[in-house]
C-alpha positions as CSV (number, residue, x, y, z in Angstrom):
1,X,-160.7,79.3,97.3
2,X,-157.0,78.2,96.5
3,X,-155.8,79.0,92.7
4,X,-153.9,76.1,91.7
5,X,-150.8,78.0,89.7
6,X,-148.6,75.8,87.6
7,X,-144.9,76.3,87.9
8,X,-142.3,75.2,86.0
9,X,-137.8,75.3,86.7
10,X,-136.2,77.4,84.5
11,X,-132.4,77.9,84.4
12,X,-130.9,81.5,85.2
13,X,-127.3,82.0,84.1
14,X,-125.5,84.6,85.4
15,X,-122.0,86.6,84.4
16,X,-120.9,88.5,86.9
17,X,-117.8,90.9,84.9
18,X,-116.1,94.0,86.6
19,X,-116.9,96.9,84.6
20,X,-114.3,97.4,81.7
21,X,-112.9,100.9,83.1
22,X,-112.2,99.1,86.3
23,X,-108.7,97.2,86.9
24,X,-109.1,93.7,86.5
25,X,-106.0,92.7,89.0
26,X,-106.8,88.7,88.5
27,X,-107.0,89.6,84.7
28,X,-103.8,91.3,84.1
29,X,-102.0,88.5,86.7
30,X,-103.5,85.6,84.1
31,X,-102.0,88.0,81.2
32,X,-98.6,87.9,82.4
33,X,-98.7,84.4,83.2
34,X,-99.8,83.7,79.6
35,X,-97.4,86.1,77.9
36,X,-94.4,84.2,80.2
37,X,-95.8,80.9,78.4
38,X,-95.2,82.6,75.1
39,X,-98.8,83.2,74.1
40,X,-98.1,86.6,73.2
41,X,-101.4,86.6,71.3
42,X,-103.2,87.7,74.0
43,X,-103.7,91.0,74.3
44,X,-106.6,91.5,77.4
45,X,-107.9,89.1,79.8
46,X,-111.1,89.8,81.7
47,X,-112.0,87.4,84.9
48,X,-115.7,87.0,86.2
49,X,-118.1,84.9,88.1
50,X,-120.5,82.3,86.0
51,X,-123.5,81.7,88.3
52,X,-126.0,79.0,87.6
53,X,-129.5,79.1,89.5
54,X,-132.3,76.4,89.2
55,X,-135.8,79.1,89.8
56,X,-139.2,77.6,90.4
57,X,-141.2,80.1,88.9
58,X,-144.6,80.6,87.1
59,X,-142.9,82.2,83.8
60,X,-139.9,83.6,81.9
61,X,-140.3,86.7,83.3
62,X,-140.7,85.9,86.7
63,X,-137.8,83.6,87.1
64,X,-135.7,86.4,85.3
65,X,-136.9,89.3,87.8
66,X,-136.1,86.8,91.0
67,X,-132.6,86.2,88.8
68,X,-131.9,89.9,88.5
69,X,-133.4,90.6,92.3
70,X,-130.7,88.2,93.6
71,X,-128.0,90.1,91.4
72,X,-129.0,93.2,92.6
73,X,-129.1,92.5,96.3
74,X,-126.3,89.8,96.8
75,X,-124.4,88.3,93.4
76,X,-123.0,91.8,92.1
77,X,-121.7,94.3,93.2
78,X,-122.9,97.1,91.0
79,X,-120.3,99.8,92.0
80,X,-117.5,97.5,90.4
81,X,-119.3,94.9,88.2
82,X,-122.2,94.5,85.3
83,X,-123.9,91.2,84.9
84,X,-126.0,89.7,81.9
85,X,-129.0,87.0,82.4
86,X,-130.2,84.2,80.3
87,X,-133.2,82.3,81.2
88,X,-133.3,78.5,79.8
């Protein structure tokens, strides 16, 4: 006999960062560009990846472990980057 499961789409977003005692090269370029425009304010510039992945899954949980699954095996590299998840 066939279980009828009910699944709903939940919303994973990803950041995808490189890990803060890595050089950021693309950060430090965008922080001379920004101190040559005279915003000498700014003092550190971090650049990552935002992800956004539509999941069909059964709950929370599951659509966050096939969110952090895909991190793990393809979005990140986990040598040179973190990333944080928030199911919607």
């Amino acid at each position: 006999m066939r279980q009828n499961f009910r699944t709903m789409t939940f919303t994973a977003l990803i950041n995808v960062m490189p890990l803060k005692e890595l050089l950021d090269p693309q950060g430090k370029t965008v922080l001379g560009g920004l101190n040559n425009l005279g915003m000498k304010g700014v003092h550190d510039v971090r650049i990552g990846k935002h992800i956004t992945l539509q999941i069909e899954a059964g709950s929370k949980e599951d659509a966050y472990s096939i969110a952090e699954n895909a991190c793990q095996k393809l979005l990140a590299n986990q040598v040179m980057e973190f990333y944080e998840i928030t199911i919607q």
